[in-house]
C-alpha positions as a Markdown table, in Angstrom:
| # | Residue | x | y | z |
|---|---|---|---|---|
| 1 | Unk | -76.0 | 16.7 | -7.3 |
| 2 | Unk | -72.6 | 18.3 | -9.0 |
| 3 | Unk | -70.6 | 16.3 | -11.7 |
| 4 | Unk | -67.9 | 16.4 | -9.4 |
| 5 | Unk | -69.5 | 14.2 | -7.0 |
| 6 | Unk | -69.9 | 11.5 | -9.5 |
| 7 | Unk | -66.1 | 11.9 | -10.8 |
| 8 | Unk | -64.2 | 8.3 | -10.4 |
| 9 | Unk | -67.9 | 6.3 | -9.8 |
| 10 | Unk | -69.2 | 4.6 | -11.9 |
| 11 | Unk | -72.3 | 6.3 | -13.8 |
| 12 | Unk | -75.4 | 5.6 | -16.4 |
| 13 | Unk | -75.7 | 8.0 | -19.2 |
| 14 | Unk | -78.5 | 8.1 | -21.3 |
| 15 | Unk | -77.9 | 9.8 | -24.6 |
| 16 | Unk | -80.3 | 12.6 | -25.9 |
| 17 | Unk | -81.6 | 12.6 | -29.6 |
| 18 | Unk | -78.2 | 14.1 | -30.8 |
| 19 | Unk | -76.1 | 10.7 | -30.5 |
| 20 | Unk | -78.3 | 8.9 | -32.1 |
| 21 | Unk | -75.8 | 7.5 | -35.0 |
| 22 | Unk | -73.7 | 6.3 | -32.1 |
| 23 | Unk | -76.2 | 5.6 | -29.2 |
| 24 | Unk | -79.8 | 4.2 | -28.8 |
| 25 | Unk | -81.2 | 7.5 | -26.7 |
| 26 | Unk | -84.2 | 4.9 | -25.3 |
| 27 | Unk | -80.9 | 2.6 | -23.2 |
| 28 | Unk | -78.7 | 3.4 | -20.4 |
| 29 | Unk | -75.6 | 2.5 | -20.8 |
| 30 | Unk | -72.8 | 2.4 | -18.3 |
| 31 | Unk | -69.3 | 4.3 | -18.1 |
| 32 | Unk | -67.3 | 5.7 | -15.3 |
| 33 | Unk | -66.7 | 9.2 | -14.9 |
| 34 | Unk | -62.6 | 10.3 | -14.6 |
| 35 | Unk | -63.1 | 13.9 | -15.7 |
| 36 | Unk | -65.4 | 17.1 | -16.6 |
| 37 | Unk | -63.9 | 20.1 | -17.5 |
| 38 | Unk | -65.2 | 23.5 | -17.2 |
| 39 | Unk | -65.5 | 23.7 | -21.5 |
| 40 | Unk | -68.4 | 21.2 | -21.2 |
| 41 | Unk | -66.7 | 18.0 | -21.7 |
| 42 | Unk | -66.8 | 14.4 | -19.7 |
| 43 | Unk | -64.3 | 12.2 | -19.7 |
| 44 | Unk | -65.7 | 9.0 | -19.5 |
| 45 | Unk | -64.2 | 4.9 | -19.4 |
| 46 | Unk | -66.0 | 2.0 | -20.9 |
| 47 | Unk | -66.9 | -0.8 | -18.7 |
| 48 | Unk | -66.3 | -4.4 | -19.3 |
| 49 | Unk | -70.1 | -5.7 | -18.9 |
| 50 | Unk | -71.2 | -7.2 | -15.9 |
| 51 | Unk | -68.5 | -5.3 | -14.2 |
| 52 | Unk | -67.3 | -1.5 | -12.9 |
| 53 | Unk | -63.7 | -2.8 | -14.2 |
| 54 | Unk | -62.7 | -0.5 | -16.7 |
| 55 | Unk | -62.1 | -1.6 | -20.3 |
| 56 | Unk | -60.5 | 1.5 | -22.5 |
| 57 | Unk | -58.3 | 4.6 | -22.0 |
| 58 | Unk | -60.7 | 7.5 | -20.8 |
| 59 | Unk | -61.7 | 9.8 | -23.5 |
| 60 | Unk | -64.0 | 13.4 | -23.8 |
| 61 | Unk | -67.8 | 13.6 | -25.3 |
| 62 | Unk | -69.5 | 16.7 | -25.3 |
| 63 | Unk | -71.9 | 16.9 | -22.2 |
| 64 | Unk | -74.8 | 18.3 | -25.0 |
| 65 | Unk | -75.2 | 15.1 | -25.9 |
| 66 | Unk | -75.9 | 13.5 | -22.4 |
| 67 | Unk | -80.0 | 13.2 | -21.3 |
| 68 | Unk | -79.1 | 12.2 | -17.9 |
| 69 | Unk | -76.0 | 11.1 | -15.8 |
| 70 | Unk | -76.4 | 9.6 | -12.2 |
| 71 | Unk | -74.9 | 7.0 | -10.0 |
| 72 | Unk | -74.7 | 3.5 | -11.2 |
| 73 | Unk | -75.9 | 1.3 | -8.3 |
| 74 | Unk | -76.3 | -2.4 | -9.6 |
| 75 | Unk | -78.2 | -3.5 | -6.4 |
| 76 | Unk | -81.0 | -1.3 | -7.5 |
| 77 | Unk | -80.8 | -1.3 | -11.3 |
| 78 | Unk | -84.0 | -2.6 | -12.8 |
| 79 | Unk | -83.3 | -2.3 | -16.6 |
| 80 | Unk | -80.6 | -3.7 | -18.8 |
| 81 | Unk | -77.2 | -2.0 | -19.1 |
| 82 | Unk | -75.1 | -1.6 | -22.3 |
| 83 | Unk | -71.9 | -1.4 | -22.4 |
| 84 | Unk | -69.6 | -0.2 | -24.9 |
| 85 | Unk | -66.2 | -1.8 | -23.4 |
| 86 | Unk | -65.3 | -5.2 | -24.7 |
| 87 | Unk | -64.1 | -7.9 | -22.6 |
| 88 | Unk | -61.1 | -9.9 | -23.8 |
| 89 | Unk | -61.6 | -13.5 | -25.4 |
| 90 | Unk | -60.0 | -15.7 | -24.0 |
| 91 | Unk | -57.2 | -17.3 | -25.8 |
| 92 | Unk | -56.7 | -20.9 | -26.7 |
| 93 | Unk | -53.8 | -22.4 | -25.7 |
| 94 | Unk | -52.2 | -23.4 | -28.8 |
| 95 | Unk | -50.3 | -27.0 | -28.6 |
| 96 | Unk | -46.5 | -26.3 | -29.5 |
| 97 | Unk | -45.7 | -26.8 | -33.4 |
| 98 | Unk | -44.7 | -30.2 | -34.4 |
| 99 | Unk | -41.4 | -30.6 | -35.5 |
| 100 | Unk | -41.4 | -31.1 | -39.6 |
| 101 | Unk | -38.9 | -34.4 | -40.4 |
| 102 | Unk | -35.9 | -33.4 | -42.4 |
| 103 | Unk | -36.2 | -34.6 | -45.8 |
| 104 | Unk | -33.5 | -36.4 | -46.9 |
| 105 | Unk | -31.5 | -34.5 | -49.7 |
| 106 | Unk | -31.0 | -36.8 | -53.0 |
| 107 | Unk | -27.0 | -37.3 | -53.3 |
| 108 | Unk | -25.1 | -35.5 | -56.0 |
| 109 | Unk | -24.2 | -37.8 | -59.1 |
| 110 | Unk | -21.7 | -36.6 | -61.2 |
| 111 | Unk | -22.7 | -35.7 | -64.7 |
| 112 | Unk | -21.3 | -37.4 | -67.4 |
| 113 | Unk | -18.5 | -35.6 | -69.7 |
């Protein structure tokens, strides 16, 4: 199978030896594929776990430091997944600010002269 048939799917990549500072090369982890260039370069999209929704701006990695690439197909994936895209938290609805009382301002006596 050709990169190019895995461009725009969703894919696990396992990471050889190389990426170790960044990447556990004993995990698969799961990206999608937008690009590959002829230079040796993937552009790959983190996914928002538990999903094939993307969850970052695609960006290049070296295809030296990919072990194996092939379809991501969640019906038949045994092992765990990792994934590098974060999903959102959700935010808390904050309650509107109360409105501070005005203080009274103490009136203006006039000095003595």
């Amino acid at each position: 199978m050709s990169l190019l048939d895995l461009v725009h799917k969703s894919v696990i990549i396992k990471f050889s030896d190389v990426a170790r500072n960044q990447f556990n090369p004993e995990a698969s982890y799961a990206f999608r594929l937008t690009g590959v260039d002829a230079m040796g370069f993937l552009q790959i999209q983190d996914l928002k776990p538990g999903s094939q929704e993307a969850a970052s701006v695609p960006y290049w990695i070296n295809k030296d430091l990919v072990r194996e690439i092939y379809e991501l197909d969640l019906a038949k994936k045994k092992e765990p997944l990792h994934y590098t895209g974060q999903t959102p938290k959700p935010s808390k609805a904050k309650s509107p600010a109360k409105p501070k009382p005005a203080k009274p301002k103490p009136a203006l006596t006039p000095s003595p002269s």
